[in-house]
N, C-alpha and C positions, 0 to 999 in steps of 0.2 A: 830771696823771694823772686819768681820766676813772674815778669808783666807780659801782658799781650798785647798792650798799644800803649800808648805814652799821647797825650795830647798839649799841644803847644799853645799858651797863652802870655798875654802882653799886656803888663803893665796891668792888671787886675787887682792888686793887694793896695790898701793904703798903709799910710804909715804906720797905726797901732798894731796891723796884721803883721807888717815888716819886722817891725821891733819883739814882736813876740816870735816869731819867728827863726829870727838871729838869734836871740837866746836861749830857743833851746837847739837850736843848731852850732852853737858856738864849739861844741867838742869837734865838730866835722871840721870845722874852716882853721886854715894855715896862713897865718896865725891865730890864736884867737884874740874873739874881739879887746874880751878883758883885757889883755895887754897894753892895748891902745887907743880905746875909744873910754871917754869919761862918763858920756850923759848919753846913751845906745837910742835914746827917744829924738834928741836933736841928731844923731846920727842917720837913724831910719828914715827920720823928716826930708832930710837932705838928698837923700837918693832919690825917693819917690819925686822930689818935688826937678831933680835934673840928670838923672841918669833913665836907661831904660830896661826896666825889670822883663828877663825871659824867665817863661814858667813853666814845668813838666807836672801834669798831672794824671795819674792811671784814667778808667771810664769812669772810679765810683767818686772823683774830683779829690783824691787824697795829693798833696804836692810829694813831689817825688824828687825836685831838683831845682835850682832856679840860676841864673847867671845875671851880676848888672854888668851893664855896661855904658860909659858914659862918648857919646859921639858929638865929639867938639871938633868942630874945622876938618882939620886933613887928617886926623887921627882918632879912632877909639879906642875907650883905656876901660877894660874888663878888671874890678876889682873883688868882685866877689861870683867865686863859681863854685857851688857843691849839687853833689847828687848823694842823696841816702845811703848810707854803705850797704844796706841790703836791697839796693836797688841799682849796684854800678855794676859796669862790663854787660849792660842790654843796652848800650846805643841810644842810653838815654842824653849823655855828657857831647856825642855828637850831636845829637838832633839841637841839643841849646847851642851849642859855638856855630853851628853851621845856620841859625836863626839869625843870632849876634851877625855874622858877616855877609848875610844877605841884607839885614837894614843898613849897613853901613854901605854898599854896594849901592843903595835905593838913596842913600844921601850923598853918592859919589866922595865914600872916604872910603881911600885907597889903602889905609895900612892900619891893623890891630895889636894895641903891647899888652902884659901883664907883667906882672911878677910874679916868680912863682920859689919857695923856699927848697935848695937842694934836697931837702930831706925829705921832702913830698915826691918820692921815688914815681909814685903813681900815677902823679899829678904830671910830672916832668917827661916820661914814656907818654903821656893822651898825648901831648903838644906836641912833642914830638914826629908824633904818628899823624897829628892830622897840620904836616908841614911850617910849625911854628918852629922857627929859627933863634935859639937861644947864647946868649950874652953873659957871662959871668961877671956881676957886676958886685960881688962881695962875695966875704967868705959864706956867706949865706942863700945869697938868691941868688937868680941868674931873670934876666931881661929877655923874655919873650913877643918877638915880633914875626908879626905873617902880612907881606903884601899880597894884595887881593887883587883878584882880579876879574872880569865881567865873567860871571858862568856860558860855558860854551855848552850850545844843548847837542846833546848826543845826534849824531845819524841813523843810529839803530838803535830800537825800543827790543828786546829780547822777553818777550813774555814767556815766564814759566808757573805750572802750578803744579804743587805739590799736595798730598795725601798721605799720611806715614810711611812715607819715602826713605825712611832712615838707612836701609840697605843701599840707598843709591843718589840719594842729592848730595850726599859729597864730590863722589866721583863730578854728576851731571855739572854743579859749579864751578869743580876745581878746572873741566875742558871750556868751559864758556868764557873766564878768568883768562883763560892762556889763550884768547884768539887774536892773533896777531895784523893789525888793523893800521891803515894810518888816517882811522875819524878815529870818534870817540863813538862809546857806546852805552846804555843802562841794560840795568838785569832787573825788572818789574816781578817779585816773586808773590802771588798769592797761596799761604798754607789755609789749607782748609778744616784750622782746626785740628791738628795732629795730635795724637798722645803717645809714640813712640818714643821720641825726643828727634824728630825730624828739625823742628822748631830752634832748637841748640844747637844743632848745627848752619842754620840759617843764618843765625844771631853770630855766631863764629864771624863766618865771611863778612856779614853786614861792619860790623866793627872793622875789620880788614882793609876795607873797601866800601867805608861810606858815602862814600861820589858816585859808585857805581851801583850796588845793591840796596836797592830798594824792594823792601819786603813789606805785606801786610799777613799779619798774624789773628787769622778768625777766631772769633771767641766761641763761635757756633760753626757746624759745619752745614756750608752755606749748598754744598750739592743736593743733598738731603731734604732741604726746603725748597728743591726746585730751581735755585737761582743760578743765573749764567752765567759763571764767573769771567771769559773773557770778555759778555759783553759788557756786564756790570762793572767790574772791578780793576779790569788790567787794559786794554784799547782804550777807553775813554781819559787815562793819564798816561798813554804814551805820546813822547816829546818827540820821537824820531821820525824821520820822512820816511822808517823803512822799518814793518816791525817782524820780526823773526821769532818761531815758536820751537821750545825745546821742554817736552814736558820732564817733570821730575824725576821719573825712574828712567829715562835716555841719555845719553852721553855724545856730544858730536865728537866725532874720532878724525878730525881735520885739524889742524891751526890756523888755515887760512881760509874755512869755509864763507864767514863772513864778507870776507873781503874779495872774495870770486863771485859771491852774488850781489855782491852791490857793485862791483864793477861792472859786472852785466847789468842791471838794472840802470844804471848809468850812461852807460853807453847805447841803451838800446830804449829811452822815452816812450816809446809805442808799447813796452808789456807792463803787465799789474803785475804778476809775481815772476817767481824763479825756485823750481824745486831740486831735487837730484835724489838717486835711489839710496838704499837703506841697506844696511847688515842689520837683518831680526836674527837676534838669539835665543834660544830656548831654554830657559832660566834651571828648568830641570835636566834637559841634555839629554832629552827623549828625541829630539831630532838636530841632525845637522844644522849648523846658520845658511841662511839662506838670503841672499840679495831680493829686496823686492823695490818696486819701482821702476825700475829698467822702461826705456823707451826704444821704440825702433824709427822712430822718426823724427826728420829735421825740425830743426823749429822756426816757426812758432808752431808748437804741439794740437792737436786737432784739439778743438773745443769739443766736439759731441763725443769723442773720443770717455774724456773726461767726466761728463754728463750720465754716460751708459756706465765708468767705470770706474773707483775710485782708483785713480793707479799716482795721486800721491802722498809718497809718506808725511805725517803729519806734521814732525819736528823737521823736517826737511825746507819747508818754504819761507821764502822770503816776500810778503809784501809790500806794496805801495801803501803807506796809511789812510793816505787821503780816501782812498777806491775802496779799503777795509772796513772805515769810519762810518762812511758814506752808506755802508748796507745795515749799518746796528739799527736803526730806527726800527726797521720793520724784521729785526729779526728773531724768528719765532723759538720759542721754548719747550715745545714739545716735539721735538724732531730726533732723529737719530739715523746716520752719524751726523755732529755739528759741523767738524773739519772739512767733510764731503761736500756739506750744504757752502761753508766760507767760500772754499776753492771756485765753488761754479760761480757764487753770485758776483765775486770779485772779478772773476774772469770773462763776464760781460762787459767792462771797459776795455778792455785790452786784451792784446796776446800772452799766449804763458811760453816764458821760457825756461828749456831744460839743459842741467850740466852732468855729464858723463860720469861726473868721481863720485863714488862712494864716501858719504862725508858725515853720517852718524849712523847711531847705533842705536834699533828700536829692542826693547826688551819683552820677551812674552812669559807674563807671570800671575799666576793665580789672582794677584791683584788689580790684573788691569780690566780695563771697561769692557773690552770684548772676549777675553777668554771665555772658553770653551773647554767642555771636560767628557760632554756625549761621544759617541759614533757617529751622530747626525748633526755636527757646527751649524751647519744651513738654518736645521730647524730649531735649533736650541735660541739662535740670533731670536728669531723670529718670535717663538715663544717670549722672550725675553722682553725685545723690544719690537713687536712687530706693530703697532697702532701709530707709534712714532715713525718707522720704516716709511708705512703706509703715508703719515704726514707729508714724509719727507719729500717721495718722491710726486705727492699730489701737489706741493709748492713749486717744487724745482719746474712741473710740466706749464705750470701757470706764470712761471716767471719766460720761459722759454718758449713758451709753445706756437709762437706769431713765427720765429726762427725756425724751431725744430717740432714740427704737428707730429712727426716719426714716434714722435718720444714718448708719445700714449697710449700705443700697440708697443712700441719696442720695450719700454721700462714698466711703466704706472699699471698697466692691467696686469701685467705678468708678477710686479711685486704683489699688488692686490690678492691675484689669486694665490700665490702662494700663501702670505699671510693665515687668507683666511682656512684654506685645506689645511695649513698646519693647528691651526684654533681648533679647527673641528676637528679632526682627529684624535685631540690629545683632551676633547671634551671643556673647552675653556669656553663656558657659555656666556658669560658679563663681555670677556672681549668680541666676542662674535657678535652679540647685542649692540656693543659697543660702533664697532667694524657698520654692519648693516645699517644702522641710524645716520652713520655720516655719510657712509658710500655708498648705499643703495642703487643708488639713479647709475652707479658704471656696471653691478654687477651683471646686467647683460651683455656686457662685452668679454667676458668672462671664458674664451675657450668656448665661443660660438654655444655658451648660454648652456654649458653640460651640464645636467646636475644640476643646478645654483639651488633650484624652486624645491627640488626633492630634500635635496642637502639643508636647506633654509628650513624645511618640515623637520628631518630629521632632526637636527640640532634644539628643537623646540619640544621634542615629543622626549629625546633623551634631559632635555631639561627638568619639563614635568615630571618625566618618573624620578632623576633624581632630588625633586621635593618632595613627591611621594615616599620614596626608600627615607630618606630625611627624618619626616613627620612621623612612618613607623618606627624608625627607631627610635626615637626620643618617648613615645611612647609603649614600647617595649622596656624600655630604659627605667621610666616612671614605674612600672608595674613591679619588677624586679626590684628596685628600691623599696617598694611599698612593702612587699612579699621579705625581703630580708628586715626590715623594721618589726614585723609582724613576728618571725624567728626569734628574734631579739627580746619583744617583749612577753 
């Protein structure tokens, strides 16, 4: 049975809970208890009243796992660990040991044992894998110990989010995995709710590499409802001074891209970020790949440059957190693109610096945010997301515009009007109502005020008629219906 979160609690159950609990769990645990516990009630007693109970339970509060562990002196002795057998191999069995050895971190006990019976193959491979060091201390069991040590928090937060990705987050983790670094790093994944089985493969690596991959698994898809996923869910728990974005259907095609932009970053305290251009591929092979991002200029890269253009790839940069963090408060929801809008706002602290190599791989596929399928991309964006557009760039001029006044003639009225002559033309009257109510007071700057007042008639005159055509058809409609009833009887 397949969970979507697992939630961790401490020391919650009393004793009658405990005792019923081991009993009907005792088929799962190695040994069982029967073997060796006489009175399971002063047993249960015992634990609760001096060990400390970690607890897995799915959202709807069902327990799913639990582990004691008793932390005496310089040592903690884990004697009892199960997870539900239709609940193991999801990274439930890490989340309780990696619990277990963060309290004992928190009481400065430096080293964990268990025992574990050969025959618990399963049992022997987990400890194994999450660096427990085993002793063969009978023809039966083997002595399991892990010295601990203070968690080192990463330098780089790697936020990814996924979307039924399943043709492609393999690849994108297995390059992220192999990036050859001398820090350390996390991989922050939010899925959004997939039903592909993008998900199972996330869970793969998470077990792999549970130090490093940190996933959250939506129960709802949270884009759907509007919500931001980087600023909601993945920036607000990154731990790294430096966080790097690789969305789910891309691949970095470097080994050492990490470690070239933080050595820049490093070495150069005056910039906020550090981008580098991109190979886009064409998923259907209707066109050549083509390099995008390219700069022709030294750095630090022109900031209005930036401002008038998106020209960096998205999986491409690398941030300062602090300067990333630092913008989430006021950062708006109705905008489009978000990437475009991060880059500028971040890059009012500092310089942006750029690196020459080609060092991922953007993919263009029916699934992504901005495909296009028209003759007219321009207009199709705009159709799409043009209210957001329009947002975007009336923020961007109000965060800028004491610096850059250019930026009102040069971008904001020229997005505006396009915006809106592409609404009107394709007869979209709610956005154009829409459009006019907020931005009214600019549309006289509009192309020295061409049209706007004619076009503003039009759009309102083709509205009425089409409630007019509306209203007769539904009563054409009515009549017709009546008139075959009428046949009928």
């Amino acid at each position: 049975m397949i969970i979507q979160s697992c939630n961790i609690k401490i020391n919650t159950l009393n004793t009658q809970q405990l005792c019923c609990i081991l009993k009907e769990w005792d088929d799962f645990l190695s040994p069982n208890l029967n073997s060796y516990v006489k009175n399971l009630n002063e047993y249960a007693d015992k634990i609760c009243k001096n060990a400390e109970i970690i607890e897995a339970y799915n959202p709807e509060g069902v327990l799913l796992g639990l582990l004691c562990i008793y932390l005496n002196q310089d040592i903690g002795f884990i004697t009892h660990f199960v997870v539900q057998p239709e609940y193991q191999s999801q990274g439930i069995g890490t989340k309780l040991i990696q619990t277990a050895e963060n309290m004992a971190l928190e009481r400065k006990i430096g080293k964990i044992r268990l025992e574990c019976f050969k025959s618990n193959k399963q049992g022997v491979n987990f400890y194994v894998k999450n660096s427990y060091k085993g002793t063969v201390v009978s023809s039966e069991k083997i002595l399991f110990e892990k010295i601990l040590k203070a968690k080192i928090h990463p330098l780089v937060s790697i936020c990814c989010a996924t979307y039924n990705h399943k043709k492609y987050i393999g690849e994108c983790l297995k390059r992220i995995i192999s990036q050859k670094t001398n820090f350390n790093f996390e991989v922050l994944i939010n899925d959004d709710a997939s039903s592909d089985g993008t998900q199972e493969i996330i869970r793969e690596y998470e077990n792999n590499y549970p130090s490093i991959i940190k996933p959250i698994y939506q129960l709802e898809n949270q884009y759907s409802k509007k919500n931001l996923i980087s600023k909601t869910f993945q920036f607000p728990r990154a731990e790294g001074k430096y966080i790097a974005l690789c969305d789910g259907d891309d691949y970095w095609c470097d080994e050492y891209k990490l470690q070239k932009q933080v050595d820049f970053l490093e070495s150069h305290p005056d910039y906020v970020l550090c981008y580098h251009p991109a190979k886009m591929i064409y998923e259907d092979k209707s066109s050549p790949p083509v390099i995008i991002g390219k700069s022709k200029y030294k750095n630090p890269q022109p900031y209005y440059n930036l401002i008038k253009c998106n020209n960096i790839p998205a999986s491409s940069v690398v941030y300062r957190a602090e300067y990333l963090k630092s913008e989430l408060k006021d950062y708006p929801t109705d905008i489009y693109p978000g990437d475009w809008y991060t880059h500028i706002t971040v890059s009012r602290h500092g310089k942006i610096g750029y690196l020459p190599d080609v060092m991922y791989v953007y993919r263009w596929h029916s699934q992504g945010i901005s495909h296009t399928i028209s003759d007219n991309p321009t207009e199709e964006i705009h159709l799409k997301y043009g209210i957001k557009e329009v947002n975007f760039s009336y923020l961007v001029w109000n965060k800028i515009k004491d610096l850059f006044p250019q930026y009102y003639k040069d971008v904001f009225i020229n997005v505006l009007r396009d915006v809106y002559f592409a609404y009107l033309k394709n007869n979209k009257f709610n956005e154009l109502e829409i459009l006019q109510n907020k931005y009214s007071e600019y549309f006289k700057d509009i192309e020295l005020n061409i049209g706007i007042n004619k076009h503003s008639k039009k759009h309102k005159k083709y509205k009425k008629l089409f409630n007019i055509f509306l209203f007769i058809s539904i009563i054409l409609f009515c009549i017709s219906l009546i008139l075959l009833l009428v046949l009928i009887l």
